[in-house]
C-alpha positions in Angstrom: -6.6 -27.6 5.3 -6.9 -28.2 1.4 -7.2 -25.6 -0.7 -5.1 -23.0 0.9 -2.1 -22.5 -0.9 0.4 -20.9 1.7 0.0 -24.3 3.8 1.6 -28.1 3.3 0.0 -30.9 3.4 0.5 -31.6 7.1 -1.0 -27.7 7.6 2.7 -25.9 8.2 2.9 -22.1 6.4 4.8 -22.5 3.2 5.4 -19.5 0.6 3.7 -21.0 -2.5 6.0 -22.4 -5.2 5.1 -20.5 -8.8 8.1 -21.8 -11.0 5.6 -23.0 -13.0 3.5 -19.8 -13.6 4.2 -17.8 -16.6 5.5 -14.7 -16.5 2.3 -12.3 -17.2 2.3 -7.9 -16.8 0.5 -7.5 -13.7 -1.1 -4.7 -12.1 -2.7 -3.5 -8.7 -3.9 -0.6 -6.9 -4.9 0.0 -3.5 -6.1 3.1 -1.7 -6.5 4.2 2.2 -7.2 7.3 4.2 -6.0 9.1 6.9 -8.5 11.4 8.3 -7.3 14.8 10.8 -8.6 17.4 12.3 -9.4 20.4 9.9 -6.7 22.5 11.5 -4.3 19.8 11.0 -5.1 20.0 7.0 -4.7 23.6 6.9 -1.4 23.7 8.9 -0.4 21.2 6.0 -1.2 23.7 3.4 0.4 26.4 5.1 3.7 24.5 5.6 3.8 24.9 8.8 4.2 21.8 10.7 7.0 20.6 12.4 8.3 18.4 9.9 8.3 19.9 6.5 7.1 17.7 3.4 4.1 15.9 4.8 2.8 14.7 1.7 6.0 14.5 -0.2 7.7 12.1 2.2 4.6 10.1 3.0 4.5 9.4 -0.7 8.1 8.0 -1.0 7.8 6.3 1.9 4.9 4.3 0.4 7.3 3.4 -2.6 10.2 2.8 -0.3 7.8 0.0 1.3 6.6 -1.3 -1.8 10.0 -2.1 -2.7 10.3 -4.2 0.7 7.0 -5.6 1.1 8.6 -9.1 0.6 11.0 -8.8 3.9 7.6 -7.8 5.8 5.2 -10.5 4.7 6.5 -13.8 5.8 5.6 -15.4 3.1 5.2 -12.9 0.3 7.5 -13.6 -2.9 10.1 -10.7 -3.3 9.1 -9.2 -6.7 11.0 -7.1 -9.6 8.7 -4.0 -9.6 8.8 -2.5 -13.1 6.5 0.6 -11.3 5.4 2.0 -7.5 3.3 4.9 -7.8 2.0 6.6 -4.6 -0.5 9.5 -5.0 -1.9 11.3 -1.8 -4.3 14.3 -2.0 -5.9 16.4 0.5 -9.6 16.3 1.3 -11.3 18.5 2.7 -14.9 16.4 3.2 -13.2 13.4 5.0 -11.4 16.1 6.5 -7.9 14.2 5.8 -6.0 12.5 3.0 -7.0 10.1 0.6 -4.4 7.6 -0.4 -3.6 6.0 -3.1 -1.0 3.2 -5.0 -0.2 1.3 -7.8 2.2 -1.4 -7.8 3.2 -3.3 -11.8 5.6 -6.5 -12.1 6.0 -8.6 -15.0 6.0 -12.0 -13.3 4.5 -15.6 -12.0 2.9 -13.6 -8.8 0.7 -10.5 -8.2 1.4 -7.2 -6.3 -1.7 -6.8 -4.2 0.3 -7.2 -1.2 2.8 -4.4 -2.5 -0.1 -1.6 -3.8 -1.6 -2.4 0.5 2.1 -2.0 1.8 2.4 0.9 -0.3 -0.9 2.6 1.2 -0.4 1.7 4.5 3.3 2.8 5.3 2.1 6.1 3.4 -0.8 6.5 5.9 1.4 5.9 8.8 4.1 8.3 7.9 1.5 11.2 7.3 0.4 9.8 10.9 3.8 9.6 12.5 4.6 13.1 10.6 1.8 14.9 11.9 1.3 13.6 15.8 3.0 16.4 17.1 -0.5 18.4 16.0 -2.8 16.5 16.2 -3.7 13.2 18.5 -7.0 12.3 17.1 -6.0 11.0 13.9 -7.3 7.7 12.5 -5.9 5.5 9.6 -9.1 3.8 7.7 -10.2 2.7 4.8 -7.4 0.4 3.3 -8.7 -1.9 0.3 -7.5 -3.1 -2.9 -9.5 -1.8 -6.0 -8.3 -3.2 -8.7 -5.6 -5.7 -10.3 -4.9 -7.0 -13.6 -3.5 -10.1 -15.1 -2.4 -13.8 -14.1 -4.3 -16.5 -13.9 -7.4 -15.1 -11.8 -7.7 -12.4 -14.6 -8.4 -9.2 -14.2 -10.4 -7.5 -10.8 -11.8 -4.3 -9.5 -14.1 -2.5 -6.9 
């Protein structure tokens, strides 16, 4: 089991111990999709679902989760986020909605896990948001593409 940082010697799960880290800016994006039928875009556009706000909503519930990604990864260090940033636009090629967000800290530990938290509560709440419409929904495509400072260095896609 050596050289896997989240477990002890004796191969338990541990959260990894970075008092010793410095304290660097840190960056990371992730982006996901959600793709829908193309009636289900144009009802979207037209407002007229039966929950009002699609994107809106779907995009401050991707910061919300950011913010909490620490109390759903077992072993994920709970951050200071200094910015949560999620964008969602639709497109009309997938036919769906591309997702995307950005997670900063200044800190010992990265946000990767907080920028794929952020994406994928976004992509469920368009889901959860939208059912009522349309059953043949699929959520895809969820990746990191870039992140920035700490000791690995910088990163992208």
């Amino acid at each position: 089991m050596t050289g896997l940082s989240h477990l002890d010697e004796s191969g338990r799960a541990r959260m990894v111990d970075v008092s010793d880290k410095p304290a660097t800016a840190r960056t990371a994006t992730a982006v996901g999709h959600l793709r829908c039928r193309p009636e289900t875009l144009a009802r979207v556009r037209a407002g007229t679902t039966p929950k009002a706000a699609v994107i809106e909503t779907a995009e401050l519930a991707g910061v919300m989760a950011a913010k909490r990604t620490a109390e759903l990864i077992p072993l994920c260090h709970p951050l200071s986020l200094t910015k949560a940033a999620v964008r969602i636009e639709i497109d009309e090629a997938l036919p769906g909605f591309r997702i995307e967000a950005e997670a900063r800290t200044t800190g010992p530990t990265g946000v990767e896990m907080e920028a794929l938290t952020a994406v994928t509560v976004a992509c469920l709440t368009l889901f959860d948001m939208l059912k009522a419409v349309d059953r043949e929904m699929e959520i895809g495509g969820i990746a990191m593409t870039s992140k920035s400072g700490g000791q690995s260095g910088n990163w992208g896609r």
